[in-house]
Backbone as a printed PyTorch tensor [residue, N CA C, xyz], in Angstrom:
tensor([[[102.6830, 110.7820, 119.4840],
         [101.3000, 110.4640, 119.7420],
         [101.0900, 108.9640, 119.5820]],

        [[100.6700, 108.4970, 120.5100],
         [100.0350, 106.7090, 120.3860],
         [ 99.4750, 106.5110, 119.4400]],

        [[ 98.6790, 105.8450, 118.7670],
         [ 98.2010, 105.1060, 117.9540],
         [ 97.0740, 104.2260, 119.0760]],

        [[ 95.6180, 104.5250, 118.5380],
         [ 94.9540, 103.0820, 119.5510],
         [ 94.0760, 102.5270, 118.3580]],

        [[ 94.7360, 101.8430, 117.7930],
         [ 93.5410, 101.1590, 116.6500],
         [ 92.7730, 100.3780, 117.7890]],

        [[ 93.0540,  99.4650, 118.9190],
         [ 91.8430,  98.6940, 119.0840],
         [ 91.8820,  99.7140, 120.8310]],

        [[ 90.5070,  99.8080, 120.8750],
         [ 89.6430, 100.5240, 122.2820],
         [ 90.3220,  99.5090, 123.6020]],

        [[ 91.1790,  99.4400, 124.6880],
         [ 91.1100,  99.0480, 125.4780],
         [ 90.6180,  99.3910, 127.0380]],

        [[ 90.1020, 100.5810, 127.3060],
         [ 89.3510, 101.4720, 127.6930],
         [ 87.8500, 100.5880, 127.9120]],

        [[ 87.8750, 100.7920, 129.0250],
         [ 86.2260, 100.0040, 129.3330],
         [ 84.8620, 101.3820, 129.0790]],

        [[ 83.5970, 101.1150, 127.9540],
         [ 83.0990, 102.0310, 127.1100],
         [ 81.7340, 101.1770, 127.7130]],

        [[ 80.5750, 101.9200, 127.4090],
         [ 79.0900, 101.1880, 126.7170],
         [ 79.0880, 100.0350, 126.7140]],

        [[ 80.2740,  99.9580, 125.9080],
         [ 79.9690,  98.2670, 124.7380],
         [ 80.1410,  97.3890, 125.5390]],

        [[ 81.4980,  97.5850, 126.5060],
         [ 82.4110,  96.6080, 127.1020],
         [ 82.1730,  96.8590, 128.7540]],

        [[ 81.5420,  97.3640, 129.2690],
         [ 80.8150,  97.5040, 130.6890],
         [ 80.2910,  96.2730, 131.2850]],

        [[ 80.8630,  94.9630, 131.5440],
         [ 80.3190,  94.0750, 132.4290],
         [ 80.4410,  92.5370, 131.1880]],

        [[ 81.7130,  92.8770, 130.1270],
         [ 81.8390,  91.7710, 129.4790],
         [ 82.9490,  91.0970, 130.4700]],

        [[ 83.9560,  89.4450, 129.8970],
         [ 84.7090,  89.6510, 130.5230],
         [ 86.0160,  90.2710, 129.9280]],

        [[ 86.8820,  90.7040, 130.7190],
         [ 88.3040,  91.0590, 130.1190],
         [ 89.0400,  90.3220, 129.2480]],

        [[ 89.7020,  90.6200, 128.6810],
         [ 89.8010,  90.9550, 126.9250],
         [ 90.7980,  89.0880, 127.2030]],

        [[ 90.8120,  88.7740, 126.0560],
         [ 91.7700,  87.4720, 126.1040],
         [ 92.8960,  87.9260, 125.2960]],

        [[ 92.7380,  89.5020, 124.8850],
         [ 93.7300,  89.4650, 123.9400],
         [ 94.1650,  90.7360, 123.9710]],

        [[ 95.4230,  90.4800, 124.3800],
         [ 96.3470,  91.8500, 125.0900],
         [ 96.3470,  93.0660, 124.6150]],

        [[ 96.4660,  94.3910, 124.2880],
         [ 96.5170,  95.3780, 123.4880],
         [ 97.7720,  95.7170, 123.0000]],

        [[ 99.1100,  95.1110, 123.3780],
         [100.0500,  94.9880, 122.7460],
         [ 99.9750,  93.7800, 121.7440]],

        [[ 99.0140,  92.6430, 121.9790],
         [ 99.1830,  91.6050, 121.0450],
         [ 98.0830,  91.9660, 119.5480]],

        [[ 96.9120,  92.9000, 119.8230],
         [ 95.9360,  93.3420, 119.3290],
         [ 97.1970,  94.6450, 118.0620]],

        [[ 97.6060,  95.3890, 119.1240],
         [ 98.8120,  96.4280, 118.2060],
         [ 99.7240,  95.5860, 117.4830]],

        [[ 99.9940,  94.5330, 117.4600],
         [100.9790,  94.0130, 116.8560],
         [100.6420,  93.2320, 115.7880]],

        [[ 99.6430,  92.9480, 115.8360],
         [ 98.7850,  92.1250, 114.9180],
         [ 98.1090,  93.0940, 113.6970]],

        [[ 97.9270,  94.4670, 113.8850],
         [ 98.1030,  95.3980, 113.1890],
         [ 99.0850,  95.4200, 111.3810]],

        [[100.1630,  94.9280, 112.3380],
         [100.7680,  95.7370, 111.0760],
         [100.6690,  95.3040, 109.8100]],

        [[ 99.9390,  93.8720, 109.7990],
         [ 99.5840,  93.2870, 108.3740],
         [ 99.0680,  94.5060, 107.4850]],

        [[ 97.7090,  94.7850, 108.0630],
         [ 96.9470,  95.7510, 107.5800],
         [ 97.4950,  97.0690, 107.2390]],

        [[ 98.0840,  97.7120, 107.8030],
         [ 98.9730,  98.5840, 107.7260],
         [ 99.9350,  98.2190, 106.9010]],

        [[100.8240,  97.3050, 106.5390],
         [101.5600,  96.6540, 105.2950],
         [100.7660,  96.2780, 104.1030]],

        [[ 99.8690,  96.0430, 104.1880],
         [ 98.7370,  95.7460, 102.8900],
         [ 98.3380,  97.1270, 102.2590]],

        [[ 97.8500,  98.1600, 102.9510],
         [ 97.7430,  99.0750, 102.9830],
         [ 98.6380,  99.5770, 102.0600]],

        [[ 99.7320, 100.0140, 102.2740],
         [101.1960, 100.4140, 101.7590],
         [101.3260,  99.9950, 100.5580]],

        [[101.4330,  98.5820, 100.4770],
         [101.5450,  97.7510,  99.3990],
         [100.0490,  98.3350,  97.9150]],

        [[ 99.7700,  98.4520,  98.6940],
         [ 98.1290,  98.6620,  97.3220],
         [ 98.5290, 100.4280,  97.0370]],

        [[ 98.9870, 101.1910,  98.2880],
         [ 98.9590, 102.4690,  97.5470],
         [100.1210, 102.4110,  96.5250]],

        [[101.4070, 102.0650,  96.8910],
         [101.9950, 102.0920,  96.1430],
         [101.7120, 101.4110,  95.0960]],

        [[101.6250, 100.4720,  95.0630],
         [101.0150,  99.7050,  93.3390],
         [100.3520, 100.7390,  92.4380]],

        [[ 99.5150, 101.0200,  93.6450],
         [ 97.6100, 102.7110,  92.8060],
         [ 98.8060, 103.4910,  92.2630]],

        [[ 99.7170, 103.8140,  93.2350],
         [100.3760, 105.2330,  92.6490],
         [101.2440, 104.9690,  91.2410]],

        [[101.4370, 103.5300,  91.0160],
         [102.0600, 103.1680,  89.6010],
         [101.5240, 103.3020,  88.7920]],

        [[100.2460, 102.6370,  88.9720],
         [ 99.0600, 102.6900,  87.9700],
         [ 98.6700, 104.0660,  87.0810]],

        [[ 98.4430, 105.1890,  88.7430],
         [ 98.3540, 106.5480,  88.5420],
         [ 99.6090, 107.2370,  87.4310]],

        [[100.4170, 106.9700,  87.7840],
         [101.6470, 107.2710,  87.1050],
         [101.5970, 106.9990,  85.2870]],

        [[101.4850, 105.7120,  85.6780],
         [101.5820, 105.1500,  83.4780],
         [100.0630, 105.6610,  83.3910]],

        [[ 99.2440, 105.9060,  84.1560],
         [ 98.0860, 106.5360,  83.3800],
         [ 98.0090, 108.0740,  83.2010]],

        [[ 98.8460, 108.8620,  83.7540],
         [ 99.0400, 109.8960,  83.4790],
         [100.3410, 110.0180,  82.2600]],

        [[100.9180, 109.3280,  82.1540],
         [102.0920, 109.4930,  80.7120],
         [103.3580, 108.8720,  81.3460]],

        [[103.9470, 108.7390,  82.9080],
         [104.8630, 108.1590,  82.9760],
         [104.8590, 107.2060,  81.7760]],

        [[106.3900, 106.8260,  81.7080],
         [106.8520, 105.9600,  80.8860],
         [107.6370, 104.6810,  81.7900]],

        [[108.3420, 104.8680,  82.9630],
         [109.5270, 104.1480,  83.6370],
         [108.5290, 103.0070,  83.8130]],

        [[109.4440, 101.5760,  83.7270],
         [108.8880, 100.5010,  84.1020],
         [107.7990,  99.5910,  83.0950]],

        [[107.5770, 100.5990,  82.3840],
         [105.4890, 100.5180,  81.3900],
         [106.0190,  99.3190,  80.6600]],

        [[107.1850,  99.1630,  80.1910],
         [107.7580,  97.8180,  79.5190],
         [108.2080,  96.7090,  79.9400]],

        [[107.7070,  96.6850,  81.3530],
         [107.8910,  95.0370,  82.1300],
         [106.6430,  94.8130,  81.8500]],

        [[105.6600,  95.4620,  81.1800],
         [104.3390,  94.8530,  80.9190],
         [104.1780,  93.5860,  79.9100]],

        [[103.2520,  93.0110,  79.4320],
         [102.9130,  92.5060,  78.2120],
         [103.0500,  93.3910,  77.0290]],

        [[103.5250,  93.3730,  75.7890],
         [103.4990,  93.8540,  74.7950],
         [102.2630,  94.3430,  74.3870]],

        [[101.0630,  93.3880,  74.4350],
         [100.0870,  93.7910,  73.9780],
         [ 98.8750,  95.1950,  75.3160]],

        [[100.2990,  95.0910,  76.1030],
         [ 99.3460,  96.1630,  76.9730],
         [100.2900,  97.3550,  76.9550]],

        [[101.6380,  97.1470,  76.5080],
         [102.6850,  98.2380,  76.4020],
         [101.8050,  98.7940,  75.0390]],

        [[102.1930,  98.8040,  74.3380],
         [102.0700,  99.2570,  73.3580],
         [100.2490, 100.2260,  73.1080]],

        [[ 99.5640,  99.8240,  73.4320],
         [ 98.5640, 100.5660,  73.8810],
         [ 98.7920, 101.8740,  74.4720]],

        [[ 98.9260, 101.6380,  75.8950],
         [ 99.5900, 102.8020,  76.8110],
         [100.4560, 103.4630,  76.2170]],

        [[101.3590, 102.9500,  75.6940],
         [102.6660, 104.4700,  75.2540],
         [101.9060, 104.9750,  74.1130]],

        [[100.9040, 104.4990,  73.2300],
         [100.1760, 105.1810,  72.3780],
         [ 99.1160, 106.0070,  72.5570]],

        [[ 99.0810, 105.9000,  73.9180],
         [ 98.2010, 106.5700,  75.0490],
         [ 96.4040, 106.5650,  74.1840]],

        [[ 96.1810, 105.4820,  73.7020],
         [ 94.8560, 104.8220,  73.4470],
         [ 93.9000, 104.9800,  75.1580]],

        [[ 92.8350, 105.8170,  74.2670],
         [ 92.0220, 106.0320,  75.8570],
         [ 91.5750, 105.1410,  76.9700]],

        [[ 91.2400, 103.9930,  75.9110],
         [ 90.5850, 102.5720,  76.3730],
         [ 91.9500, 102.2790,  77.7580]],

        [[ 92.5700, 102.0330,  77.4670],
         [ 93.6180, 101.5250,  78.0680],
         [ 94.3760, 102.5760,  79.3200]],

        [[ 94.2380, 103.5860,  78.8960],
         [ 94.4330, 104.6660,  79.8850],
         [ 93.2310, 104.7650,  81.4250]],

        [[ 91.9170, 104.6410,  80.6850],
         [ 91.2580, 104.7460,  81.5540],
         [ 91.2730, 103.1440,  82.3150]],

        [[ 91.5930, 102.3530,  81.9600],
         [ 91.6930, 100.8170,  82.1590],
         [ 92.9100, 100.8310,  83.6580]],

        [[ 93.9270, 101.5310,  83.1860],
         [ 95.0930, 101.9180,  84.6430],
         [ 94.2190, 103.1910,  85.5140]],

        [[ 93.5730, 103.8270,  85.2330],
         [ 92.7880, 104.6140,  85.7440],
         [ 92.1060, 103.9520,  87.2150]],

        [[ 91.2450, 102.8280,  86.4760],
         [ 90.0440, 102.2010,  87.1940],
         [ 91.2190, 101.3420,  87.6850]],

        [[ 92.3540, 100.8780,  87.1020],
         [ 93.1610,  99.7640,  88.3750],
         [ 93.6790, 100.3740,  89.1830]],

        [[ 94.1140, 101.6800,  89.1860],
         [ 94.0980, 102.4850,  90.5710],
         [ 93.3860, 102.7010,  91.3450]],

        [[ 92.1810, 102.7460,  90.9380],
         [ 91.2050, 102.9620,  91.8740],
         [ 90.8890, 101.5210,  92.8630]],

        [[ 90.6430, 100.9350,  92.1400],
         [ 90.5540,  99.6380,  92.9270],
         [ 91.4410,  99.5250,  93.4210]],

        [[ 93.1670,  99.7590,  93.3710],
         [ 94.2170,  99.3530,  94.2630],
         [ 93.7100, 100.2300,  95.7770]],

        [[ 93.5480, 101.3980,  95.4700],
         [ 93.2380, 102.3320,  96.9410],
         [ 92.2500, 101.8670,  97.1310]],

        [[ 91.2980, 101.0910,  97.0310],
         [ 90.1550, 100.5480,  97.3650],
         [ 90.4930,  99.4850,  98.2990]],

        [[ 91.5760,  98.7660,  97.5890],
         [ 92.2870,  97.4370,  98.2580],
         [ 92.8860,  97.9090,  99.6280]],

        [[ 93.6440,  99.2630,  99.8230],
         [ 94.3820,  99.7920, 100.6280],
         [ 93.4970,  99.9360, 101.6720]],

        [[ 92.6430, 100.8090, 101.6170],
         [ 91.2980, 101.3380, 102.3160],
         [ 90.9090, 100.1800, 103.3010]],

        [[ 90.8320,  99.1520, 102.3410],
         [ 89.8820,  97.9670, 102.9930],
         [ 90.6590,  97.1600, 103.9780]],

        [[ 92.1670,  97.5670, 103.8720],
         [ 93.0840,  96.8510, 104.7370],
         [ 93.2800,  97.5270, 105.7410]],

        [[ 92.6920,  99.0670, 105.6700],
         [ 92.9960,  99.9960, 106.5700],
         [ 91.6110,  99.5940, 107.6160]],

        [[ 90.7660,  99.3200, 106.8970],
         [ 89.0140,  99.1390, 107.8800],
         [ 89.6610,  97.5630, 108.7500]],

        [[ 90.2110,  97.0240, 108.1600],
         [ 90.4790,  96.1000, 108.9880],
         [ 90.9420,  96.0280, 110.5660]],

        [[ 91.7490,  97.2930, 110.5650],
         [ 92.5700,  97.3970, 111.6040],
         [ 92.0960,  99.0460, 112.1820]],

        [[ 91.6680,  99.4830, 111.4000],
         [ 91.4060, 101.3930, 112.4670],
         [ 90.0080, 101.0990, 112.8810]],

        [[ 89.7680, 101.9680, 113.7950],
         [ 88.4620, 102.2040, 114.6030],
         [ 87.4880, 102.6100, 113.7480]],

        [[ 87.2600, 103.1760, 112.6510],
         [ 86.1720, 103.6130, 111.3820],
         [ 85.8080, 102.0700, 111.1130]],

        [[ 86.6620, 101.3850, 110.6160],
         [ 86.4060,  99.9330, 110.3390],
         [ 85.1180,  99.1250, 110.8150]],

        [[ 85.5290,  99.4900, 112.1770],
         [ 83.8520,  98.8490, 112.4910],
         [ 82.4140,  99.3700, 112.7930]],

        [[ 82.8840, 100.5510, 111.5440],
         [ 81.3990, 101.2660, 111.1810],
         [ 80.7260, 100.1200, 110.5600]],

        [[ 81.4690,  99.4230, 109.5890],
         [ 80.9840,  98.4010, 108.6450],
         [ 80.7890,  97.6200, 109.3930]],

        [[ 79.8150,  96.3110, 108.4970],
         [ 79.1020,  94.9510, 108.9990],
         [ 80.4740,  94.4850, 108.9380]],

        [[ 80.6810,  93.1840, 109.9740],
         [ 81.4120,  92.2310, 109.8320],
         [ 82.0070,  91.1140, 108.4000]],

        [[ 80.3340,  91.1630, 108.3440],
         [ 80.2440,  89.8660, 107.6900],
         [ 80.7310,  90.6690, 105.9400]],

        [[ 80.8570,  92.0510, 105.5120],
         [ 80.9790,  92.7710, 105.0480],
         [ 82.6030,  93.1890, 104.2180]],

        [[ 83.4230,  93.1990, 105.5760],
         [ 84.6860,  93.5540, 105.3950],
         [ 86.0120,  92.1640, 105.0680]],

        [[ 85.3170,  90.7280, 106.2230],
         [ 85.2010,  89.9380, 106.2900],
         [ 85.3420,  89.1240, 104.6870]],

        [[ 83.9390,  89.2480, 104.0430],
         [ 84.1800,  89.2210, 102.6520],
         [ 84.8200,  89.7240, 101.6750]],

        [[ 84.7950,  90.6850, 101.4990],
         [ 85.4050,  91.4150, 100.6330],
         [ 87.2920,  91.1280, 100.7620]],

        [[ 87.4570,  91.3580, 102.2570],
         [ 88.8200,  91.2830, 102.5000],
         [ 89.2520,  89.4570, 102.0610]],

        [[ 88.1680,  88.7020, 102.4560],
         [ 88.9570,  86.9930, 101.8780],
         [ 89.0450,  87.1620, 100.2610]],

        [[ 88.0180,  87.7860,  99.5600],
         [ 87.8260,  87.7840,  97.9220],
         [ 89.0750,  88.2040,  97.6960]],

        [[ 89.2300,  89.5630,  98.0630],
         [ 90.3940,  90.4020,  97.3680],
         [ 91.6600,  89.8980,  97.9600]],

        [[ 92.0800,  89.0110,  98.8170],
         [ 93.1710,  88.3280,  98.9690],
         [ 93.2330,  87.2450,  98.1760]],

        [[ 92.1150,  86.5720,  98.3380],
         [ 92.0570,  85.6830,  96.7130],
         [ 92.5390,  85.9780,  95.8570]],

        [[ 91.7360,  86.6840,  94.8650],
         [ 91.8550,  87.1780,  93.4920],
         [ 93.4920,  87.6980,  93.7000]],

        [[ 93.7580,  88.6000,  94.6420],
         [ 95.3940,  89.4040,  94.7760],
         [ 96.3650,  88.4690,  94.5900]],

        [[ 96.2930,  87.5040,  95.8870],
         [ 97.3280,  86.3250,  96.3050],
         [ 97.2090,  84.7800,  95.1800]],

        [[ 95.8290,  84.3940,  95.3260],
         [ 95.8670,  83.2630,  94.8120],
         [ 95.6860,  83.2080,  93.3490]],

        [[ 95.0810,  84.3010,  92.6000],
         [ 95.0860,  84.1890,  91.3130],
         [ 96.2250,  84.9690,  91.0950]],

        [[ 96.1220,  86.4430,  90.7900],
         [ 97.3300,  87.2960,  89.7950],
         [ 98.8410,  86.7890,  90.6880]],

        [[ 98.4530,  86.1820,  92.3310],
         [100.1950,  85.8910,  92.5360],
         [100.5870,  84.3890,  92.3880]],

        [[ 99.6210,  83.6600,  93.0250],
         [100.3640,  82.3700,  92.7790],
         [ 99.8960,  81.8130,  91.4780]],

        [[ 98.7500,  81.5360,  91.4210],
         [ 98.5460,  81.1040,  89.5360],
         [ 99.4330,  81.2540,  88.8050]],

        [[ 99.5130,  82.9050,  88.5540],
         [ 99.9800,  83.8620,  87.7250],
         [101.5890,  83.4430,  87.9600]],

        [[102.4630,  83.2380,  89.4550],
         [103.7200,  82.5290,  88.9610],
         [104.0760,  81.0130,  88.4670]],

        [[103.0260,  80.3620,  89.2740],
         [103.1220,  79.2680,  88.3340],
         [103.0000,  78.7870,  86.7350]],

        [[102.0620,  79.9270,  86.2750],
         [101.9830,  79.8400,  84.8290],
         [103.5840,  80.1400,  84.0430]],

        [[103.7330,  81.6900,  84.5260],
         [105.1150,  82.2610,  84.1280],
         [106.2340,  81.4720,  84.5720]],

        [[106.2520,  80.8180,  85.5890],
         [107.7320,  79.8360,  85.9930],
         [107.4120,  78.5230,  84.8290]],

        [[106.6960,  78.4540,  84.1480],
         [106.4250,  77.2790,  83.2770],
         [106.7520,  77.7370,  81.8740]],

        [[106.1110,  78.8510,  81.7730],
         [106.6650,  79.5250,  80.3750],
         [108.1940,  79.8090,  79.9450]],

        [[108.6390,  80.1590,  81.4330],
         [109.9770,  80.4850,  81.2060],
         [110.8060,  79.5510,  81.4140]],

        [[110.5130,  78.7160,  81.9510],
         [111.1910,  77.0500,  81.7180],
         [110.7880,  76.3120,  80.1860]],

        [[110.1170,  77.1560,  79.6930],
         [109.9500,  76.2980,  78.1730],
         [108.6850,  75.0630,  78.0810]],

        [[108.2280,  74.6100,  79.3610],
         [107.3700,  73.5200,  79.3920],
         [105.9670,  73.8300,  78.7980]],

        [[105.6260,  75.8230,  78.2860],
         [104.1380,  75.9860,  78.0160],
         [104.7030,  77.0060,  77.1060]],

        [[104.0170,  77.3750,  75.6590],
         [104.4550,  78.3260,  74.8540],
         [103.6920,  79.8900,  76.0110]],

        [[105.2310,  80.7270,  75.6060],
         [104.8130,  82.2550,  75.9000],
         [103.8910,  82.5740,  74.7560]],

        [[102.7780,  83.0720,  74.9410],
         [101.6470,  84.1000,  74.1950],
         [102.1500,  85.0460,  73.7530]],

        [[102.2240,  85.3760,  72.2450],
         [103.2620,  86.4200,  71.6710],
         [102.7150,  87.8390,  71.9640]],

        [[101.3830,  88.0010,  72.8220],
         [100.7990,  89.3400,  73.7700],
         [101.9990,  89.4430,  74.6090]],

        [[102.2370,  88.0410,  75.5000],
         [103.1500,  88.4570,  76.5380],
         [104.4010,  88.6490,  76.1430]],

        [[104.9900,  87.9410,  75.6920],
         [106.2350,  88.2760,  75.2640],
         [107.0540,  87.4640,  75.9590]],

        [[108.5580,  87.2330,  75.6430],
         [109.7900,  86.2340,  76.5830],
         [110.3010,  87.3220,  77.8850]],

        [[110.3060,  88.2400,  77.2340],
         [110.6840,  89.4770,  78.3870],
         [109.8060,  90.0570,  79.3750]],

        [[108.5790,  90.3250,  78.6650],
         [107.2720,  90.4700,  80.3840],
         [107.2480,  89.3750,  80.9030]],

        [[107.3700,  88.1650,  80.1870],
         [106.8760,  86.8950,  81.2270],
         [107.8890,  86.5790,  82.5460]],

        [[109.0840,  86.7650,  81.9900],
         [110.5220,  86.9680,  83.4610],
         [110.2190,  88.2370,  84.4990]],

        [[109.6540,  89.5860,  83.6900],
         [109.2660,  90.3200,  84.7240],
         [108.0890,  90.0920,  85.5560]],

        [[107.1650,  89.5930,  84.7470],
         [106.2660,  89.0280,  85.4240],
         [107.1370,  87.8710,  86.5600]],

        [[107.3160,  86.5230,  86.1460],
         [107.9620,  85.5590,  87.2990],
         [109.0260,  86.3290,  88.6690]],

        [[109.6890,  87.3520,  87.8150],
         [110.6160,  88.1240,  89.0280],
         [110.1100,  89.1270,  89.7220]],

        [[108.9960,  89.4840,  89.6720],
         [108.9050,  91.2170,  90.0660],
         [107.1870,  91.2180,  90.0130]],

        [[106.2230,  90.9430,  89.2710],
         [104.6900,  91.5460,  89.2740],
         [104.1610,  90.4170,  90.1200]],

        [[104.4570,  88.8840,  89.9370],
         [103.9400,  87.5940,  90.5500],
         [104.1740,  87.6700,  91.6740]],

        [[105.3560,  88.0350,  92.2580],
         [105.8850,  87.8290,  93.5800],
         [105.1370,  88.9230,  94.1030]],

        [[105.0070,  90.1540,  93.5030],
         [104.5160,  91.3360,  94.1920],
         [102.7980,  91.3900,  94.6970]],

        [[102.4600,  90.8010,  93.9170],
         [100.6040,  90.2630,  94.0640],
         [100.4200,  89.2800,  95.1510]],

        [[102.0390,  88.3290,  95.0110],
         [101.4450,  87.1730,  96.1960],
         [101.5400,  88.1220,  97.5110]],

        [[102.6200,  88.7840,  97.7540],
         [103.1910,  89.7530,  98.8460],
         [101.7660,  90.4130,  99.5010]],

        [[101.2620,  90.9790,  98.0570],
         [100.0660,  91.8200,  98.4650],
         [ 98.9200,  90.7500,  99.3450]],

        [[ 98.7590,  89.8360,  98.4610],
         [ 97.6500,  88.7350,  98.8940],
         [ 97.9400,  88.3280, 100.2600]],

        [[ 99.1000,  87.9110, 100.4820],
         [ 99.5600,  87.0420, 102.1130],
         [ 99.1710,  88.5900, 102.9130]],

        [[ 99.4120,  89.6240, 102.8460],
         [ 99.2010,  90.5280, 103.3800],
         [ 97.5850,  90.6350, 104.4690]],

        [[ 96.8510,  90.7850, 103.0140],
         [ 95.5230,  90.7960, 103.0790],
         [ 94.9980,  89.9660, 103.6960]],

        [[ 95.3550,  88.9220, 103.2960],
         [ 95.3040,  87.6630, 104.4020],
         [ 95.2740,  87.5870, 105.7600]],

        [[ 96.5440,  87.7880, 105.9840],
         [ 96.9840,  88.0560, 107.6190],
         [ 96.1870,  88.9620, 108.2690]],

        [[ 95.8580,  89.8870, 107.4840],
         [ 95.3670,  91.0440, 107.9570],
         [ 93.5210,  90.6270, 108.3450]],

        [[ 92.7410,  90.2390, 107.5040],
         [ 91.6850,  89.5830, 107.5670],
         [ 91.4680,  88.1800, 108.5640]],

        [[ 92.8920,  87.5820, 108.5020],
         [ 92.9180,  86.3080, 109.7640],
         [ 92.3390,  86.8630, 110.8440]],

        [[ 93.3590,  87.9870, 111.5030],
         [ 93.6010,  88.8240, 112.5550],
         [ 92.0880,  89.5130, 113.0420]],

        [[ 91.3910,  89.9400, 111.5100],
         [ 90.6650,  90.9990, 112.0700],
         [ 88.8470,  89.9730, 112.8330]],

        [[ 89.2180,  88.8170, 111.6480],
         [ 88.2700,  87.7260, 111.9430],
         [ 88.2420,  87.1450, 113.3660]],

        [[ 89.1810,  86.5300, 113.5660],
         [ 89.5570,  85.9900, 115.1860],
         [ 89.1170,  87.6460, 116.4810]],

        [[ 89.9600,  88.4300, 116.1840],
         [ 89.4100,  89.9820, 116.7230],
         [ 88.3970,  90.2830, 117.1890]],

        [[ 87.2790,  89.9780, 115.8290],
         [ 85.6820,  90.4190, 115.7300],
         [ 85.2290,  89.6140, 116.2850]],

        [[ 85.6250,  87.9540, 115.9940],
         [ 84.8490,  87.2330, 116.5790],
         [ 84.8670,  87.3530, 118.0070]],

        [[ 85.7920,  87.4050, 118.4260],
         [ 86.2420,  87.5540, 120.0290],
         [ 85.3100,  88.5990, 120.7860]],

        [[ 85.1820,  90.0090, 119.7560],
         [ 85.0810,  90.7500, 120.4450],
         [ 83.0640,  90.8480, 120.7620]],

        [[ 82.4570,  90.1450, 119.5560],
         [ 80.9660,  89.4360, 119.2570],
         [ 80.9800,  88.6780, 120.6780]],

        [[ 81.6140,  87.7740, 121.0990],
         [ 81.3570,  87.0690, 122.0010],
         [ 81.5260,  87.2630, 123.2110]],

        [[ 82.4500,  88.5110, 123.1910],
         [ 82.4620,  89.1050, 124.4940],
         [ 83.7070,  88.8910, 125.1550]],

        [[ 84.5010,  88.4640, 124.5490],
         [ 86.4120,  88.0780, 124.8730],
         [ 87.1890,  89.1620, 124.7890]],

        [[ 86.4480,  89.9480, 123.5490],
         [ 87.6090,  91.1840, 122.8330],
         [ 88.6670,  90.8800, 122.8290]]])
């Protein structure tokens, strides 16, 4: 079965605009950010889901002061991976409106936002900040926080930093795409 995230089909909307500047193979291909962002956030949710239900695997590339909580399964902190799952499928969702046909149930100016914030906060704070801090700690140039520990801060620099920026460039691309898209399609280019 095809896949038609974007309408190339002349409808209502598109009855006497001009023809599209932007191919439906180049429109499908431009896709897969969103669809990779997507991916990226469920799987993260489903980690979250995981150490908040009692998994254990992995729970110790955390900070100490957030390990140790969780394996004591302290509620505060349980429900804390709870609500960061939720927001990860939230993140997913929103990468999915970017690119499927439901998507532009929502306002522009709507998805638009939300999608630059949460590539922010994803990419530019928890990934790049967040490795620049840890590539400094672990070079010795800034004391590690005895919350974090010498050992989360490398998992952090190898594995959680890189994984947030991944997520962020994602979101990104995906929001570039859907911006240029909308705008096009507002003006009558599609």
């Amino acid at each position: 079965m095809q896949h038609r995230e974007f309408d190339t089909q002349p409808n209502a909307a598109t009855i006497g605009r001009p023809p599209s500047a932007v191919s439906p193979m180049t429109a499908r291909s431009a896709a897969w950010a969103g669809y990779a962002a997507c991916a990226w956030a469920f799987v993260f949710a489903a980690l979250s889901f995981y150490w908040a239900a009692g998994g254990t695997a992995g729970v110790s590339t955390n900070a100490p002061a957030i390990t140790q909580p969780v394996l004591a399964r302290d509620p505060t902190w349980i429900a804390i991976l709870w609500g960061t799952g939720v927001l990860k499928v939230l993140a997913g969702l929103l990468a999915l409106a970017l690119v499927r046909p439901w998507g532009r149930a929502l306002p522009r100016w709507l998805l638009l936002t939300a999608a630059w914030a949460a590539a922010a906060i994803i990419g530019g704070y928890e990934g790049a900040a967040s490795l620049i801090q840890h590539a400094l700690m672990v070079a010795g140039v800034i004391a590690v926080p005895s919350g974090l520990g010498e050992t989360s801060a490398r998992w952090h620099l190898y594995l959680w930093d890189p994984w947030w920026l991944v997520g962020g460039i994602l979101l990104c691309i995906a929001a570039w795409h859907y911006s240029r898209r909308s705008r096009s399609a507002r003006q009558g280019t599609v």
